[in-house]
C-alpha positions as CSV (number, residue, x, y, z in Angstrom):
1,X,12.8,-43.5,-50.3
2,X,13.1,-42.4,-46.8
3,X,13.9,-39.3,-45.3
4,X,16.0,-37.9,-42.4
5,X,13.8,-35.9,-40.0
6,X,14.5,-34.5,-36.5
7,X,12.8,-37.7,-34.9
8,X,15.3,-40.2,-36.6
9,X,19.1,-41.0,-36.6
10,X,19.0,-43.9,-38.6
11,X,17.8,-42.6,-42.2
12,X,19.5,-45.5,-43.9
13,X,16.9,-48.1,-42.8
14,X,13.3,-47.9,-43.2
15,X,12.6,-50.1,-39.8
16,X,15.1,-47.8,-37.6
17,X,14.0,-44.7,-38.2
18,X,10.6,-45.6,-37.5
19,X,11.5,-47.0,-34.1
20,X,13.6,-44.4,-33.2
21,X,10.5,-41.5,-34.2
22,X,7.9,-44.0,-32.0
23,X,10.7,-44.5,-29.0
24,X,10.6,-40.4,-29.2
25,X,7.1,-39.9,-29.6
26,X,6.7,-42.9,-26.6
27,X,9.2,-40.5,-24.6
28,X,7.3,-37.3,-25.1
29,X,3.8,-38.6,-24.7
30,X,5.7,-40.6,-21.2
31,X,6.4,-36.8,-19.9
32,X,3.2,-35.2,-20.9
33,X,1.4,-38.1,-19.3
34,X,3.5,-38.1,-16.3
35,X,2.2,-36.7,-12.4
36,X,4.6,-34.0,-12.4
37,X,3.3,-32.8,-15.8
38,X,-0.6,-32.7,-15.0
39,X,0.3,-31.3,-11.7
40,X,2.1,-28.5,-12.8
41,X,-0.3,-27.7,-15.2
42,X,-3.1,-27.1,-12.8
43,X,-0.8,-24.8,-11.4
44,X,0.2,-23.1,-13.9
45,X,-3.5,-23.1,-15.8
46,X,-4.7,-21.9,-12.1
47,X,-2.2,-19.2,-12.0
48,X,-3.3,-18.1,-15.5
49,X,-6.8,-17.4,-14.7
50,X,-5.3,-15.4,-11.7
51,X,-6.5,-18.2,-8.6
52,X,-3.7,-17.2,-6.6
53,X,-5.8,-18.8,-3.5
54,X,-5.3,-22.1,-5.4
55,X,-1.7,-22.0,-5.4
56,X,-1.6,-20.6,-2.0
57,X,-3.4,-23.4,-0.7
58,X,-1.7,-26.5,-2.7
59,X,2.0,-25.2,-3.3
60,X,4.5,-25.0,-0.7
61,X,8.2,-25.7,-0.1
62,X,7.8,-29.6,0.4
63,X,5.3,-29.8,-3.2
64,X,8.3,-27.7,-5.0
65,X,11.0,-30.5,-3.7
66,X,9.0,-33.3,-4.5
67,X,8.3,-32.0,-7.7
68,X,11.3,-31.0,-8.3
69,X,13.0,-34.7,-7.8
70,X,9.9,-36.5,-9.6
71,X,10.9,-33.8,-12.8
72,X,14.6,-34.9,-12.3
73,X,14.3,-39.1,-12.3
74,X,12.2,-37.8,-16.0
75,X,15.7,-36.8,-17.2
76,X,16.2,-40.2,-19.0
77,X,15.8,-39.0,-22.7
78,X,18.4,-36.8,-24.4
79,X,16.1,-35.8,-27.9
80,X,16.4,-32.2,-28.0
81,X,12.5,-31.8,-27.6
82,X,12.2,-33.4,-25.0
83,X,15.3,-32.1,-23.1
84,X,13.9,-28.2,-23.6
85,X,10.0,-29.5,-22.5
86,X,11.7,-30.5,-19.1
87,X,13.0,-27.6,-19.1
88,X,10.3,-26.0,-19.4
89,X,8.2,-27.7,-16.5
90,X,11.2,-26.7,-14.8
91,X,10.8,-23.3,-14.8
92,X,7.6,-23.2,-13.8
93,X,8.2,-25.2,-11.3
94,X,10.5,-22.3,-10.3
95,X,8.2,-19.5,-11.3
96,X,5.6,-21.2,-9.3
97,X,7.7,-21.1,-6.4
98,X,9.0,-17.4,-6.7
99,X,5.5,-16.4,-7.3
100,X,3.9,-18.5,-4.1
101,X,6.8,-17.0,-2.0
102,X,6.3,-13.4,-3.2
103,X,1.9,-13.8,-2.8
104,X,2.4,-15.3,0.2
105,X,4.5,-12.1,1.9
106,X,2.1,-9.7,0.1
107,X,-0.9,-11.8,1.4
108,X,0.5,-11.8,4.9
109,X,1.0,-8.0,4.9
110,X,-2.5,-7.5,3.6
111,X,-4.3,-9.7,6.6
112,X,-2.6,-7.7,9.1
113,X,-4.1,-4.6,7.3
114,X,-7.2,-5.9,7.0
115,X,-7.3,-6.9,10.7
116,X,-6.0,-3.3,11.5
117,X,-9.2,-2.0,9.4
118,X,-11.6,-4.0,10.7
119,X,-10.5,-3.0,14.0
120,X,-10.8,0.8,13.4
121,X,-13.8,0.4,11.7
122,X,-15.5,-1.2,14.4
123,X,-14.9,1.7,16.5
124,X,-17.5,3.7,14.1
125,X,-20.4,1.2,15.0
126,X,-19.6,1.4,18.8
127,X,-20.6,4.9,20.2
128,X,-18.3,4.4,23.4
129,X,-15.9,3.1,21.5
130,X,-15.6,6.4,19.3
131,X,-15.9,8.5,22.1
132,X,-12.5,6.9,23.6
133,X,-10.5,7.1,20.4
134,X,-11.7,10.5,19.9
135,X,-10.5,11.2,23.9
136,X,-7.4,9.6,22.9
137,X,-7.1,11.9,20.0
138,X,-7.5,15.2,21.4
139,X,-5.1,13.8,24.5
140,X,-2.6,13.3,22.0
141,X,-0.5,16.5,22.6
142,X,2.8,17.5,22.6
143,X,4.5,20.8,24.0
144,X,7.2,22.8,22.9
145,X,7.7,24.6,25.3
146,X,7.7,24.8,29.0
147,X,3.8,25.1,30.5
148,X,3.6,29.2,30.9
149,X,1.6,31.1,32.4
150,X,0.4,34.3,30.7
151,X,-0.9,37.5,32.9
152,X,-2.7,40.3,30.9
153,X,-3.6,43.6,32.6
154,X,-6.5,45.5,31.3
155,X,-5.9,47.4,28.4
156,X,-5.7,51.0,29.3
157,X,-6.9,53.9,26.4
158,X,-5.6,57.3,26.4
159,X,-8.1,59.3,27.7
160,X,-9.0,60.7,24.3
161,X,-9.8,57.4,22.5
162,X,-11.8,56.1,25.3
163,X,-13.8,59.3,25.1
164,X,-14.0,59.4,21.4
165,X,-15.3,55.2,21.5
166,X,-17.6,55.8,24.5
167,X,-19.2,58.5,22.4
168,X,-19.4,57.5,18.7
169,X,-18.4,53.6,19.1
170,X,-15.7,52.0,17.4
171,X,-14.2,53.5,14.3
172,X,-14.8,51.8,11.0
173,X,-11.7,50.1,10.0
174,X,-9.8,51.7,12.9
175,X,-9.7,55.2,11.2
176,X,-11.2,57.7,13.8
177,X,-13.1,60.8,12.7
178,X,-9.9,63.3,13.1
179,X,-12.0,66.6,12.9
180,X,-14.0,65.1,16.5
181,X,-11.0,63.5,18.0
182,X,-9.3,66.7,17.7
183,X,-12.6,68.0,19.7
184,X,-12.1,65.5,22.1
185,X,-8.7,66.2,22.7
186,X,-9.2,69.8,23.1
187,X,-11.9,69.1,25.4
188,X,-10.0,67.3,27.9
189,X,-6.8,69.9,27.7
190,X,-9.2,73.0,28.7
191,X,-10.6,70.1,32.0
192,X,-6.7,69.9,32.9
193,X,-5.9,74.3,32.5
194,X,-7.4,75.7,35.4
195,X,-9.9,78.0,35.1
196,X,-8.4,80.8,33.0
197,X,-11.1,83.2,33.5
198,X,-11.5,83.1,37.4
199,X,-8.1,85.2,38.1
C-alpha cells in the first residue's frame, strides 16, 4: 500500500510517487549544492561568529546583484519547501546587505574618530606639540563685554580705624575691640578741640 506524503502527487502509483519524492529531493539537494547557497552561507556563518571584517571585505553592491539574479534563475521548482528555502537565501541575502550598508557607515564614522584620536594623542608624546595646544587653549577666549579699563584709588580709613589697625592689627573676623576704639575715637576728638585749658 502506498501512501500520500508532502513529496508526492501521484499516490495512486507506486513508480510516480517515487519519482516525483526523488525529482524533489534532486531539486532541493540542486539548491543546497548550488554557488549562491555555499556563498551565502559563508556569509551568513561569518556574520554569526561576529567577522564583520569578512563581510566588509567580500560583500558589496555588485556581489548582492549577482547573487541576487544567480538566486532568481533557481526559481524553477514550485514544491513548497523549496519555494520557502529560496526564500530564505533571499533574505539573507537582503539582511546581508542592510547589515554591510549599516557596518559600513558606522565603520566609516569610527576611522575618522580613531584618526581624530590618534592625532590628539600624539600631541601627549610631543612636548612642543603640547605646549602649542595648550597656547591654543588658554588663547581661546571670548569677551562679553567691551575691553575696560578699571582705576582703583587707595583705599582711605577713617582716621579712627587706621589708628585702631596700626595699633592692635587687624580685628578677628572684622569685629573691633569697641571699649579701645571708643578710646581711639576720643583720642583723636580732644587732637581736633583746641587746648581747653590754655584760655
Amino acid at each position: 500500500m502506498v501512501t500520500k506524503t508532502a513529496f508526492s502527487s501521484n499516490a495512486g502509483s507506486t513508480t510516480g510517487a517515487l519519482s516525483v519524492f526523488s525529482g524533489q529531493l534532486d531539486g532541493l539537494a540542486r539548491l543546497v549544492r548550488s554557488d549562491p547557497f555555499r556563498e551565502l552561507n559563508v556569509f551568513m556563518n561569518q556574520l554569526g561568529l561576529g567577522d564583520f571584517q569578512h563581510l566588509i571585505d567580500n560583500f558589496d553592491l555588485d556581489t548582492f546583484n549577482r547573487l541576487a539574479v544567480r538566486l532568481y534563475a533557481l526559481k524553477t521548482n514550485t514544491h513548497p519547501l523549496y519555494v520557502r528555502l529560496l526564500n530564505y537565501l533571499n533574505y539573507c541575502l537582503t539582511t546581508l546587505l542592510v547589515v554591510e550598508v549599516n557596518v559600513g557607515k558606522e565603520l566609516g564614522v569610527l576611522r575618522q574618530e580613531i584618526k581624530k584620536l590618534r592625532a590628539e594623542n600624539s600631541i601627549l608624546y610631543n612636548v612642543q606639540m603640547l605646549k602649542e595646544h595648550l597656547e591654543t587653549l588658554t588663547k581661546k577666549t571670548f569677551a562679553i563685554f567691551n575691553e575696560q579699563r578699571v582705576t582703583t584709588s587707595k583705599i582711605k580709613l577713617r582716621p579712627e580705624y587706621d589708628l585702631y589697625i596700626r595699633r592692635y592689627g587687624f580685628p578677628k573676623n572684622g569685629a573691633f575691640n569697641a571699649e579701645q576704639l571708643a578710646e581711639i575715637i576720643n583720642e583723636l576728638k580732644q587732637k581736633l578741640q583746641p587746648d581747653m585749658c590754655a584760655t
